[in-house]
Residue frames as a rotation matrix with the C-alpha (Angstrom) as fourth column:
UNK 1
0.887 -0.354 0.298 0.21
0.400 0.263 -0.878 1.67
0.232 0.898 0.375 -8.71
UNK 2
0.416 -0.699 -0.582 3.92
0.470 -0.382 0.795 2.05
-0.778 -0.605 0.170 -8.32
UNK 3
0.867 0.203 0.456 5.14
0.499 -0.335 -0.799 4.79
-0.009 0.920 -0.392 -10.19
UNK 4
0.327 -0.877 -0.351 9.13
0.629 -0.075 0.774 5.44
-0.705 -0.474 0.527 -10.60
UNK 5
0.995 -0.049 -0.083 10.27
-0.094 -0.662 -0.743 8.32
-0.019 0.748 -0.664 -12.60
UNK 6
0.743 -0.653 0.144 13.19
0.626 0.755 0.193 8.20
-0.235 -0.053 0.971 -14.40
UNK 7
0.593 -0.190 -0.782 15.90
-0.133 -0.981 0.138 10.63
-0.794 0.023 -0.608 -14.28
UNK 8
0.956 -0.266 -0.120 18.13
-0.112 0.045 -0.993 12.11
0.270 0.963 0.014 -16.85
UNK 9
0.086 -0.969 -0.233 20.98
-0.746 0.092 -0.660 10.30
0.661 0.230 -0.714 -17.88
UNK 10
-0.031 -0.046 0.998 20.03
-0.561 0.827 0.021 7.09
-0.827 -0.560 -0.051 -15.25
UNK 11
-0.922 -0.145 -0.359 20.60
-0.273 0.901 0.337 3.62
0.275 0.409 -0.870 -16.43
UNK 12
-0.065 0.984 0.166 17.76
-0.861 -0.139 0.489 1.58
0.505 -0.112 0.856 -16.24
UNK 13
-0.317 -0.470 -0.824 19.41
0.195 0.818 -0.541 -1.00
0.928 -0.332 -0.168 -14.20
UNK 14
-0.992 -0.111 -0.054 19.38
0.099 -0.455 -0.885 1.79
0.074 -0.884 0.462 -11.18
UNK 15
-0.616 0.775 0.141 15.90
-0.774 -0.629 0.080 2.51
0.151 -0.060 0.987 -12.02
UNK 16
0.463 0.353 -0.813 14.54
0.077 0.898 0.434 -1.31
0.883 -0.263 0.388 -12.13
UNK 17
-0.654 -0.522 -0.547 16.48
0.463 0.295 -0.836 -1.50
0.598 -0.800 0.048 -8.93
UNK 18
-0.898 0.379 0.223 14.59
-0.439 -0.743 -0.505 1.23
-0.026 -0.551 0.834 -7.32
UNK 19
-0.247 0.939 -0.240 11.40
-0.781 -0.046 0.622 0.12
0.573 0.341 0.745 -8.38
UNK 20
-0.264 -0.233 -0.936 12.45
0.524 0.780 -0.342 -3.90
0.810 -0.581 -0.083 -6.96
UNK 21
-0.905 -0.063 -0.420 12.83
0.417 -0.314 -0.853 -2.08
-0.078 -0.947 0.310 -3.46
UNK 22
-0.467 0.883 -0.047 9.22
-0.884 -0.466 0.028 0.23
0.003 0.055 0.998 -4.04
UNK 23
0.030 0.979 -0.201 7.55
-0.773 0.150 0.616 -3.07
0.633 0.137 0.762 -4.59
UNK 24
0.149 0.531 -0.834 8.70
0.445 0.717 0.537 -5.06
0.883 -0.451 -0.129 -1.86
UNK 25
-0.863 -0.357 0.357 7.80
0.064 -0.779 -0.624 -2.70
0.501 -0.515 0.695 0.23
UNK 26
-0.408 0.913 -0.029 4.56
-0.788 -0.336 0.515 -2.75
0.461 0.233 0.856 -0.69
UNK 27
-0.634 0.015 0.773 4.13
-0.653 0.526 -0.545 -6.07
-0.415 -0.850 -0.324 0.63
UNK 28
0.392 0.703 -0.593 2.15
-0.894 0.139 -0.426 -7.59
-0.217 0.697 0.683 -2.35
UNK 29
-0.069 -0.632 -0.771 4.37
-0.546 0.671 -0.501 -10.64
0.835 0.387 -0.392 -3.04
UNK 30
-0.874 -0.486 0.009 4.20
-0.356 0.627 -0.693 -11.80
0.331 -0.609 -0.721 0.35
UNK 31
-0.362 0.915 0.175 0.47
-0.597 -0.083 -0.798 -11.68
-0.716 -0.394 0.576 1.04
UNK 32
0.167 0.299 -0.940 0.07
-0.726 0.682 0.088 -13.84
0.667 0.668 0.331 -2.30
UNK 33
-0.613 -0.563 -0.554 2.58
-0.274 0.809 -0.520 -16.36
0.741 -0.167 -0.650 -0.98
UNK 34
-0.975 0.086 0.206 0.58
-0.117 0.590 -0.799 -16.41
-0.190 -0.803 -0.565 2.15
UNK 35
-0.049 0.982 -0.182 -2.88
-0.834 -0.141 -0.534 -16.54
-0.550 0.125 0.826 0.63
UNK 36
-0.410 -0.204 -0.889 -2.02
-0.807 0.535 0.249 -19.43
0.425 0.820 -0.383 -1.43
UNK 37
-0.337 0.260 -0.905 -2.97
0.218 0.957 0.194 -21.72
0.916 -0.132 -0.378 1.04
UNK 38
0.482 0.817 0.318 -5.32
-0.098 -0.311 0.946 -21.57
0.871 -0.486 -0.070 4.04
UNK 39
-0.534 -0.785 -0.314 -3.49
0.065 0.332 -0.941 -21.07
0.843 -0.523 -0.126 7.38
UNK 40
0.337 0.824 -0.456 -5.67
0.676 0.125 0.726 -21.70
0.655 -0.553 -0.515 10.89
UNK 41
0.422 -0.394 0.816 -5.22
-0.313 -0.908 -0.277 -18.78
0.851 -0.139 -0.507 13.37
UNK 42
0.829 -0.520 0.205 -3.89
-0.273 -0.056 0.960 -20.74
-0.488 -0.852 -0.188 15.98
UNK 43
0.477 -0.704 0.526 -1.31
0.875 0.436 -0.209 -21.49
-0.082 0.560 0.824 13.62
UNK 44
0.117 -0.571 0.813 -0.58
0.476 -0.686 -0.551 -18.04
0.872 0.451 0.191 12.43
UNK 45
0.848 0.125 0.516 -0.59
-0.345 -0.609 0.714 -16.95
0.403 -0.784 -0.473 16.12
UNK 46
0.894 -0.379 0.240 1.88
0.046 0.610 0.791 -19.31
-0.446 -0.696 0.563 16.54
UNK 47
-0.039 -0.872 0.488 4.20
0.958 -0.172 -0.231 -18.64
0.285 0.459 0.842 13.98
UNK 48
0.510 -0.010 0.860 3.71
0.200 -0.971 -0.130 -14.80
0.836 0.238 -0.494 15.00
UNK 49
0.862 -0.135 0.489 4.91
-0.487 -0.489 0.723 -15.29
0.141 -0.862 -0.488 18.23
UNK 50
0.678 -0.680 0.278 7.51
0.607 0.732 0.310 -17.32
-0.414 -0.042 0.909 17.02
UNK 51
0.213 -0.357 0.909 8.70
0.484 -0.770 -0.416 -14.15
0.849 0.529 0.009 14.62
UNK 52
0.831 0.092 0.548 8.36
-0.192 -0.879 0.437 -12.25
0.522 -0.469 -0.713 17.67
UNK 53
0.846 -0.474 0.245 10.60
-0.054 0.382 0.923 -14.28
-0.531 -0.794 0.297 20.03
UNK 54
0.073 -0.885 0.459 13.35
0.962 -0.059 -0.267 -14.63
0.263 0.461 0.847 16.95
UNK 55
0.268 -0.006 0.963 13.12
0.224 -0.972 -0.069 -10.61
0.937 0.235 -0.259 16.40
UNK 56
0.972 -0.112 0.208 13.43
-0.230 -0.240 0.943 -9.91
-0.056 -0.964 -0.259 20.49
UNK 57
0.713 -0.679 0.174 16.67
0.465 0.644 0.607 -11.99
-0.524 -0.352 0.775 20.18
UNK 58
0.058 -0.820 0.570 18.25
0.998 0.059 -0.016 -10.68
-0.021 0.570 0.821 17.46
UNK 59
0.504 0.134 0.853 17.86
0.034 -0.990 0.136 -7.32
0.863 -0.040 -0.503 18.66
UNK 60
0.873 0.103 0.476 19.30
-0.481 0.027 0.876 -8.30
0.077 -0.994 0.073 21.93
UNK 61
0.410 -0.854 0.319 22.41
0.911 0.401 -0.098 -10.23
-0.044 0.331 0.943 19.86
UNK 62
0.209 -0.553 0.807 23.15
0.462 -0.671 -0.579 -6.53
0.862 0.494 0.115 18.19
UNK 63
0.966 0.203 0.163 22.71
-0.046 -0.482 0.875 -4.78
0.256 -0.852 -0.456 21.68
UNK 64
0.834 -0.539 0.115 25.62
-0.254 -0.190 0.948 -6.46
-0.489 -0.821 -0.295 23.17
């Protein structure tokens, strides 16, 4: 359970904000999205190593 305490004298804009960021963190929203529909694992191996090979690059863009 995410649990965001609110200080005194905060808006509750800042505090819904905070929370937003605590829950995708959590990583609960995406794991629905990908449970929704059955993906085969040579599929998801393939899109992982497709994530990987973007991520390699765009670490290697900021580098230089």
């Amino acid at each position: 359970m995410i649990v965001v305490q609110i200080k005194e004298n905060e808006s509750i804009d800042k505090a819904l904000k905070r929370f937003k960021k605590k829950f995708e963190k959590t990583g609960i929203l995406r794991e629905l999205r990908a449970r929704t529909a059955y993906e085969k694992p040579s599929v998801r191996r393939r899109n992982e190593i497709i994530r990987a090979a973007y991520r390699e690059r765009f670490k290697a863009q900021q580098e230089s």
